[in-house]
C-alpha positions in Angstrom: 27.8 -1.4 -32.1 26.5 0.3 -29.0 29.0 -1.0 -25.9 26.1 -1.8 -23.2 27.3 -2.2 -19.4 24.4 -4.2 -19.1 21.7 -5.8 -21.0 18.4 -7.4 -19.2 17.0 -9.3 -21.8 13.6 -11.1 -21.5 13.3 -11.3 -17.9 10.4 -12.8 -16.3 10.1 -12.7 -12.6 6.6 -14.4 -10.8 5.6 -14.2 -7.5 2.8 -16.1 -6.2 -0.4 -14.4 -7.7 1.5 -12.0 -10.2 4.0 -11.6 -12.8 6.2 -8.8 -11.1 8.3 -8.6 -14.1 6.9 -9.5 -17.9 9.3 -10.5 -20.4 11.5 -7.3 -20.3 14.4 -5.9 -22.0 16.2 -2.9 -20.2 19.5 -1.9 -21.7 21.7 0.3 -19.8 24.8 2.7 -21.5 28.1 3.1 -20.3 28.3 6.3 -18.3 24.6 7.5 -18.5 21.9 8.0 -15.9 18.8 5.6 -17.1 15.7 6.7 -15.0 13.4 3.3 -14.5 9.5 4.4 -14.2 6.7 3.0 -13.6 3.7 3.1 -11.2 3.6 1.5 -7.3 4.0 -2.3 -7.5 5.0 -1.8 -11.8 8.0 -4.1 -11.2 10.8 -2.1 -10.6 12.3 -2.8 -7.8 11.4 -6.1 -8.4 13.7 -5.6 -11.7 16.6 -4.8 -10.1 16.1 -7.2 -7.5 17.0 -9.7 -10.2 19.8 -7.4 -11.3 21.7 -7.0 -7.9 21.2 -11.1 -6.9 18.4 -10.8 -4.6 16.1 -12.8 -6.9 16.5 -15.2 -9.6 14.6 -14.7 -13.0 12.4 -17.6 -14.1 13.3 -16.4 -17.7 15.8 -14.1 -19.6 19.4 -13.5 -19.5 21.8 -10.8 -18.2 24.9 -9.6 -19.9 27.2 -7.1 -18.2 29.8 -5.4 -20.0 29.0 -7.6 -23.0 29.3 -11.1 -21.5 26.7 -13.3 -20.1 26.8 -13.1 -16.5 25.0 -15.6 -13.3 23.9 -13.7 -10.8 23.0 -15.5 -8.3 23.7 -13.4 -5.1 24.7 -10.1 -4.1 28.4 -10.8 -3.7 27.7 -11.9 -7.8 26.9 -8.6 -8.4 29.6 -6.9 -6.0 32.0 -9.4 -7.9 30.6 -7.8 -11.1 30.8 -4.6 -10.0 27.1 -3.9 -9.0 25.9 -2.2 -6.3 22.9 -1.0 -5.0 20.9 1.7 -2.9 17.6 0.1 -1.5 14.3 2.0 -1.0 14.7 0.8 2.8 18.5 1.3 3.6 20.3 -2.1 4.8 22.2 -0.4 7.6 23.2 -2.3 10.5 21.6 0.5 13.2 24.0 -0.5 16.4 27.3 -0.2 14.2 29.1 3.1 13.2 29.3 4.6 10.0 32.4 3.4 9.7 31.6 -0.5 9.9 29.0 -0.2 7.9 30.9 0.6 5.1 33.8 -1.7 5.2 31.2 -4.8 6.5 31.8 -7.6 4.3 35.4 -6.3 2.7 36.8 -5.3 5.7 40.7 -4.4 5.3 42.9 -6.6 7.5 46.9 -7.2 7.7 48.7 -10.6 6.9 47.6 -11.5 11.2 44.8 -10.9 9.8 43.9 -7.9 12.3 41.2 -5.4 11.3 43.2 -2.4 9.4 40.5 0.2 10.3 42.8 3.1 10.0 43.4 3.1 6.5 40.1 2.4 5.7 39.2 5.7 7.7 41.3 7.5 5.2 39.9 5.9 2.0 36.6 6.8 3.3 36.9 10.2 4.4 39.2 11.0 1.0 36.0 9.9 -0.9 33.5 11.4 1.0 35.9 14.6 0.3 35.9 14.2 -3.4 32.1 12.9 -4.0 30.4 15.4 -1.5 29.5 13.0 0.6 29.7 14.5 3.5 29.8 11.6 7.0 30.6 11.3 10.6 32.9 7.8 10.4 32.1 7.3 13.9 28.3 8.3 14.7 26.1 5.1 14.7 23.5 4.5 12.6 20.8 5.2 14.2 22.1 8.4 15.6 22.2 9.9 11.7 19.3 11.8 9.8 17.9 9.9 7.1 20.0 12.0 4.5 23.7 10.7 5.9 22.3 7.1 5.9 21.5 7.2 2.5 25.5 8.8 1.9 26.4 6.2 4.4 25.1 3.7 1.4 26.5 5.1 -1.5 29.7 5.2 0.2 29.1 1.6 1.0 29.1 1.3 -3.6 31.8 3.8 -4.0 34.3 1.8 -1.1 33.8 -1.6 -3.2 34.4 0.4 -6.6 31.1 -0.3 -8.0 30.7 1.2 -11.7 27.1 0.2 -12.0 25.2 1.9 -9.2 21.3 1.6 -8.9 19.2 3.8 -6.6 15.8 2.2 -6.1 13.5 5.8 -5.3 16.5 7.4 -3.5 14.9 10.5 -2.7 11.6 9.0 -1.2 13.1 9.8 2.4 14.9 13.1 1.6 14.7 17.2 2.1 14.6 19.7 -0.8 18.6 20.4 -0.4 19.3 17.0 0.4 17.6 15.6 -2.7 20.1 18.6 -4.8 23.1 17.2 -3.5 22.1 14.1 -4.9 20.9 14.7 -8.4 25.0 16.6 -8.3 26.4 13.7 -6.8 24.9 11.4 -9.6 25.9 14.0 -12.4 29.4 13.7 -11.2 29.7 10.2 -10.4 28.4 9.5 -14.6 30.7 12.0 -15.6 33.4 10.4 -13.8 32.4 6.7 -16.0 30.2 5.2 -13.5 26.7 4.4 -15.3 23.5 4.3 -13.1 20.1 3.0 -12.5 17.9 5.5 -11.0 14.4 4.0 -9.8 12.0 7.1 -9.3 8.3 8.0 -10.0 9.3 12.0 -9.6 8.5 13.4 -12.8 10.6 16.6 -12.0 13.4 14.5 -10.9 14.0 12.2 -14.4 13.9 15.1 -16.1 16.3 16.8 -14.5 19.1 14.4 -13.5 18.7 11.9 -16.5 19.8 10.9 -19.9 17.0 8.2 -21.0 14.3 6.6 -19.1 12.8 3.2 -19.7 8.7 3.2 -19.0 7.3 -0.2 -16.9 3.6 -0.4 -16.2 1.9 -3.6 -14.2 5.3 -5.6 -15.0 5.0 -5.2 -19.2 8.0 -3.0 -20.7 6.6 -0.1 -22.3 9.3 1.7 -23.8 12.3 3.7 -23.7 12.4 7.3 -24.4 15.5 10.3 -25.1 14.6 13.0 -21.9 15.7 16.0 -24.3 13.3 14.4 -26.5 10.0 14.0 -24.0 8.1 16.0 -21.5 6.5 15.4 -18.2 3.1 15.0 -19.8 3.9 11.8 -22.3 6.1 10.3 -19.4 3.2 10.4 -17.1 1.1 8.9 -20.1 3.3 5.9 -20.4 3.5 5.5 -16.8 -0.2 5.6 -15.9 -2.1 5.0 -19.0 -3.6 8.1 -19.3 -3.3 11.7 -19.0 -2.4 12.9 -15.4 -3.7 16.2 -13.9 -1.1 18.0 -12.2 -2.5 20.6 -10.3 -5.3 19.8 -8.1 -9.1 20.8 -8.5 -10.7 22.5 -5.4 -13.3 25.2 -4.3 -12.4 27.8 -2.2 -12.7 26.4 1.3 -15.4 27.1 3.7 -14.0 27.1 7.3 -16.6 26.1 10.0 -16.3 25.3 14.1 -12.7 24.7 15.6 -12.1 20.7 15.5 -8.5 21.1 16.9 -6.6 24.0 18.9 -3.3 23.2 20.3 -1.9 25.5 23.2 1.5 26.7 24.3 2.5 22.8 23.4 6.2 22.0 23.9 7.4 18.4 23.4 10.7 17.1 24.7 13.4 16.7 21.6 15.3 12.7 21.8 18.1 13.8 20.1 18.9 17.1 22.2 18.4 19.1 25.2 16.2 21.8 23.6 12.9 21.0 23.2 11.3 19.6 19.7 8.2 21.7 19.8 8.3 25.0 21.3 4.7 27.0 22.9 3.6 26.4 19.5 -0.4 27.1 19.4 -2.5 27.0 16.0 -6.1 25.4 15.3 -7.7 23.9 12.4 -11.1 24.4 11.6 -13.8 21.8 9.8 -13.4 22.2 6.0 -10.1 23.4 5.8 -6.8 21.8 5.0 -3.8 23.3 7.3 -0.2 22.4 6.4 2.5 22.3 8.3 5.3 23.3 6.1 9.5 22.9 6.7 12.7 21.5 6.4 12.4 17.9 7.4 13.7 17.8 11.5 12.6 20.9 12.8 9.8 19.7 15.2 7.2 18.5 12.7 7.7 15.0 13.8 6.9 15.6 17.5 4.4 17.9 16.4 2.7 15.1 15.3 3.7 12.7 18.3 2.2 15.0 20.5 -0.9 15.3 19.1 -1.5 12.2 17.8 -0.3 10.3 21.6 2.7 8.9 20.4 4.3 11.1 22.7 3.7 13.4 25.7 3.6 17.0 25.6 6.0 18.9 28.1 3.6 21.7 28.6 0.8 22.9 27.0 -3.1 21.3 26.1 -4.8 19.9 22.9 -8.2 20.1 22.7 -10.2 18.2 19.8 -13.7 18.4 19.2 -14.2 20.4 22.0 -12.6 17.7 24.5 -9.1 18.3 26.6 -7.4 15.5 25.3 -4.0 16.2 26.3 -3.2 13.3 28.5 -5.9 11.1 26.5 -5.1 7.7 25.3 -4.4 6.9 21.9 -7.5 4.8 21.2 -9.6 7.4 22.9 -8.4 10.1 20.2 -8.4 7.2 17.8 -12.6 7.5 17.6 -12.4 10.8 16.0 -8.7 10.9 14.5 -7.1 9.4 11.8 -3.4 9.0 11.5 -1.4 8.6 8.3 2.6 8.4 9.8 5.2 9.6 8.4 7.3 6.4 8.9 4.7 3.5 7.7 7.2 0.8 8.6 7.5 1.6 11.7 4.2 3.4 13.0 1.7 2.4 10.0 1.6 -1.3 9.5 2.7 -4.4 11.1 4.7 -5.9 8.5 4.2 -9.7 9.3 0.6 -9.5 9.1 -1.4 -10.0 6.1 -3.2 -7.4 4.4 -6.7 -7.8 5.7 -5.0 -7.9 9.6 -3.4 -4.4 8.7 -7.0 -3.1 7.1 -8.3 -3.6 11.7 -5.9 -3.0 13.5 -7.5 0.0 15.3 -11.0 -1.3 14.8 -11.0 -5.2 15.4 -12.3 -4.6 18.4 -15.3 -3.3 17.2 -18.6 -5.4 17.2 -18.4 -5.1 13.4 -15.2 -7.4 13.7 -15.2 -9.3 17.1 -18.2 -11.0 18.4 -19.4 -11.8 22.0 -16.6 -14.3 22.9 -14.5 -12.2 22.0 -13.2 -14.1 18.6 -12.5 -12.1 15.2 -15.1 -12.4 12.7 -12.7 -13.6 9.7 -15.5 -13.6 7.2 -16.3 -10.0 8.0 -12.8 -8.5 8.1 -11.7 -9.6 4.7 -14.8 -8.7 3.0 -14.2 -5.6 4.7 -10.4 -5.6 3.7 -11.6 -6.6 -0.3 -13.5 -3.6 -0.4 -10.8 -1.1 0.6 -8.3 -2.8 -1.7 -10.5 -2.7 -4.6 -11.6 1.0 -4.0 -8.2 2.4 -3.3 -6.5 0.1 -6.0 -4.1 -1.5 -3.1 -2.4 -3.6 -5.5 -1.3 -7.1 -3.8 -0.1 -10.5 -5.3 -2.8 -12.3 -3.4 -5.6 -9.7 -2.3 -6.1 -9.5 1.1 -4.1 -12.1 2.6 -0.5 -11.0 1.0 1.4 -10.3 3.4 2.5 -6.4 3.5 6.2 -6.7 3.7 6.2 -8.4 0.5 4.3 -4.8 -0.8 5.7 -2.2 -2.6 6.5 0.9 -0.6 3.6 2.2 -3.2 1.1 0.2 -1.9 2.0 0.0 1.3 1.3 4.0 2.1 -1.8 3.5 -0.3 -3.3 0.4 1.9 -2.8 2.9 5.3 -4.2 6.3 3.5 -7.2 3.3 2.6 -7.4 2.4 6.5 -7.4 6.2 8.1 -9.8 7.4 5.7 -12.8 4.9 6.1 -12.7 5.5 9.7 -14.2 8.5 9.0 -12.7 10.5 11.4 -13.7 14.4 12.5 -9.7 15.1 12.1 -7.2 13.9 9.6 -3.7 13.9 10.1 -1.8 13.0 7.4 2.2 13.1 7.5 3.7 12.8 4.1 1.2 11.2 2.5 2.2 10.6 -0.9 5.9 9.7 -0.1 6.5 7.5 -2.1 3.9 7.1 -4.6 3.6 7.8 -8.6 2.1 10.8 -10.2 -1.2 9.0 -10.6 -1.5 7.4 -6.8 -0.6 11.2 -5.4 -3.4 12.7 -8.0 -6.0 10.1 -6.2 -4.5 10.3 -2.6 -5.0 14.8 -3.1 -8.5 14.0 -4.4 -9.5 12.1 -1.1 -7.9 14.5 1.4 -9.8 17.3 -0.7 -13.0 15.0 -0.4 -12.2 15.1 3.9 -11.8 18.5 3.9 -15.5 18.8 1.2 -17.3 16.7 3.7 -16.8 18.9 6.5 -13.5 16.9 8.0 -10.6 18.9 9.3 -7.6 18.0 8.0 -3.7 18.6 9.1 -1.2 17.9 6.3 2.8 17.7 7.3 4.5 17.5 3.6 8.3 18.0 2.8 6.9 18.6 -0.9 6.8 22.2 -1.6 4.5 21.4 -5.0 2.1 19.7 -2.6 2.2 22.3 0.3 0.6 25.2 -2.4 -1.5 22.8 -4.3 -3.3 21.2 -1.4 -3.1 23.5 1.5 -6.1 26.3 2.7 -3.5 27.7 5.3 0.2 26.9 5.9 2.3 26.9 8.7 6.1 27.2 8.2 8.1 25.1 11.5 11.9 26.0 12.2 13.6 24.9 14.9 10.2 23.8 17.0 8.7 27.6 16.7 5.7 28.4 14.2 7.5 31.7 12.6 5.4 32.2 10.1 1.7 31.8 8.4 0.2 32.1 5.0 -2.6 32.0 2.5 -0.9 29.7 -0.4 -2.4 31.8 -3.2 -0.5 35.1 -2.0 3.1 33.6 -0.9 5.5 32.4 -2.9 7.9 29.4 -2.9 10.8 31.5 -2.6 8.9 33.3 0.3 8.2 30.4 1.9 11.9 28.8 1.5 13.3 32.3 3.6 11.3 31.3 6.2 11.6 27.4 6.2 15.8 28.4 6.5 14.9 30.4 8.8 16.3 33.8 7.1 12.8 35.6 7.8 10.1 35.0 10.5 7.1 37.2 11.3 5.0 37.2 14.9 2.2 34.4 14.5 -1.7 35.4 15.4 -2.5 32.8 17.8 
């Protein structure tokens, strides 16, 4: 009989409105890499939620290694050898690399004085043999995204976890960060350890695992051999139906300048060289312009700048004809619309219910406040029911859920739903389908080619090289806060554009 290291049998989980989880029965080898799938807000994370303690099952049992087994906490799991690396990383931001790893099992001598020393050694010996490359001493929130995310598995590996899960671990991560990871997780199977990969990246399951278990709107809907299956059938079972992969467009038809940036420079946080370097472009109505690169090389305060969120050094942005350089952002709110690439931090205000979320650049409006200055409830959630139904924001209880209780899914679906319906003359949209499954990205490409159909302009920043040819009119490669190159995406090649997103190749920009 097949030895399991763990068996999810029958597990319900509800939540107030839905059934996250529906009776479902997930069986996970010893040593192989099981990819779970399933749409935004299919129950997933949710799943292992129940799996690593954070939530208890109303129904269903869980064996591990063969025996029954309580979970009832996280330090259950740890105890059982579980650990786990969330889609939001649970790093404390003000302590080192170092205590972040040890918090909670921290080595001490029989004074009980913290033994930190050999801890360092442990640590950096790991790090040596997993590729896991760390600074011990740099805080948290110092780090790129990518080191946090080694910080975590570190975090597993220190506790000598042999069942790892990684709930969408490359949702945050660059190209070459996300092949180091697929290696890492080859090597850590092959060295016994047997893992739970969460992901909606098609290219991803098929390249890193050995089965993958199907879950759509919290029903199980099978389990399939990846030598035996292709991208098209996973898809299916994911969504329901078939998928299109590439995206349907005319040939664009530029018209008046919406947005021409200047000689802009914006000041770096991290460094003294500046961010964004006399970087000058424009984007025209009816075109979509990407901004193309390896993630930290200015395209954030690119975006800043333009956008308000911070102030440009030197230089002058011009929209719609108007110097808005040192405008405000709700002045250059009216005709722009902003999809962040962070939507935690700059997209929604996670304590707020949905329908709050839907205004919060608008409830000022007539439309939403009346004469004394009060919000029209009755007008903002019929408002908010609309965008949830048309952009299938899917929400325990509608409009008044709460959006930290969200999947990261639905989430970036309910902002793409706000920015849109302003109908704004310029789109900016920052990795906007971060995060989402094959069929959310087909619908999210449909309604910035729609923007860009209407007459909108539209400036795309996307990590995803797939998305930068599929979707873009122009592109723009970034490296080190300079513009070094600029392309047509039906004559360039990926391997083109990667020399110059390194940095191996530039060519002088026409202004």
């Amino acid at each position: 009989m097949e030895q399991y290291a763990v068996e999810m049998l029958h597990i319900t989980k509800r939540f107030p409105g839905i059934i996250a989880n529906d009776d479902i029965t997930l069986q996970l080898k010893k040593g192989e890499i099981h990819a779970l799938l399933g749409e935004n807000g299919a129950g997933k994370s949710t799943l292992m939620s129940v799996l690593f303690g954070l939530y208890t099952p109303e129904e269903g049992e869980i064996r591990i290694n063969g025996k029954n087994a309580k979970i009832k906490n996280p330090n259950d799991a740890n105890d059982l050898g579980i650990g786990m690396v969330h889609q939001h990383f649970k790093l404390v931001e003000c302590f080192t690399v170092l205590d972040n790893i040890i918090m909670g099992v921290e080595p001490v001598n029989r004074l009980t004085f913290l033994q930190k020393k050999q801890a360092r050694e442990k640590i950096m010996e790991m790090s040596k043999k997993w590729g896991l490359h760390v600074n011990p001493d740099a805080l948290i929130s110092d780090i790129t995204v990518g080191m946090q995310q080694r910080t975590e598995i570190l975090k597993m590996l220190y506790r000598e976890n042999d069942i790892l899960i990684f709930d969408e671990p490359t949702a945050v991560l660059t190209p070459q960060e996300i092949e180091e990871l697929m290696q890492i997780m080859k090597n850590l199977a092959a060295e016994g350890k047997s893992i739970l990969f969460i992901s909606h990246k098609l290219n991803e399951i098929m390249a890193v695992a050995d089965r993958c278990s199907v879950l759509r709107k919290g029903k199980y809907i099978g389990t399939v051999d990846i030598k035996d299956t292709t991208k098209a059938e996973l898809s299916r079972m994911m969504v329901g139906r078939d998928v299109k992969f590439a995206v349907d467009k005319e040939e664009s038809v530029p018209g008046e300048e919406i947005l021409r940036v200047e000689q802009m420079s914006v000041a770096s946080n991290e460094h003294s060289k500046d961010a964004v370097r006399n970087v000058s472009f424009s984007v025209r109505r009816g075109e979509i312009v990407c901004i193309a690169g390896i993630d930290g090389n200015g395209q954030s305060e690119l975006v800043y700048g333009i956008t308000g969120l911070a102030p440009l050094k030197s230089g002058s942005i011009t929209l719609c004809g108007q110097n808005i350089t040192k405008a405000p952002i709700r002045q250059r709110a009216g005709v722009m619309s902003h999809i962040p690439e962070d939507r935690h931090k700059h997209g929604l205000v996670l304590d707020y219910p949905l329908e709050d979320n839907m205004v919060l650049q608008r409830y000022f409006e007539p439309r939403f406040t009346n004469k004394m200055g009060f919000l029209k409830r009755r007008e903002i959630r019929a408002y908010a029911d609309k965008l949830i139904e048309q952009y299938d924001v899917r929400s325990g209880q509608g409009a008044i859920t709460i959006a930290r209780s969200m999947s990261g899914g639905n989430q970036q679906k309910a902002i793409i739903a706000r920015e849109i319906d302003k109908n704004p003359e310029l789109l900016v949209a920052v990795q906007p389908t971060r995060g989402l499954d094959v069929g959310a990205i087909e619908y999210i490409h449909k309604q910035i080619v729609a923007q860009r159909d209407a007459g909108k302009a539209v400036l795309l920043v996307s990590l995803e090289l797939d998305e930068v040819m599929n979707v873009s009119d122009r592109i723009l490669v970034m490296y080190e806060g300079e513009i070094v190159g600029e392309f047509d995406p039906k004559q360039v090649t990926v391997e083109e554009l990667g020399l110059y997103m390194a940095g191996a190749k530039r060519e002088a920009v026409k202004q």
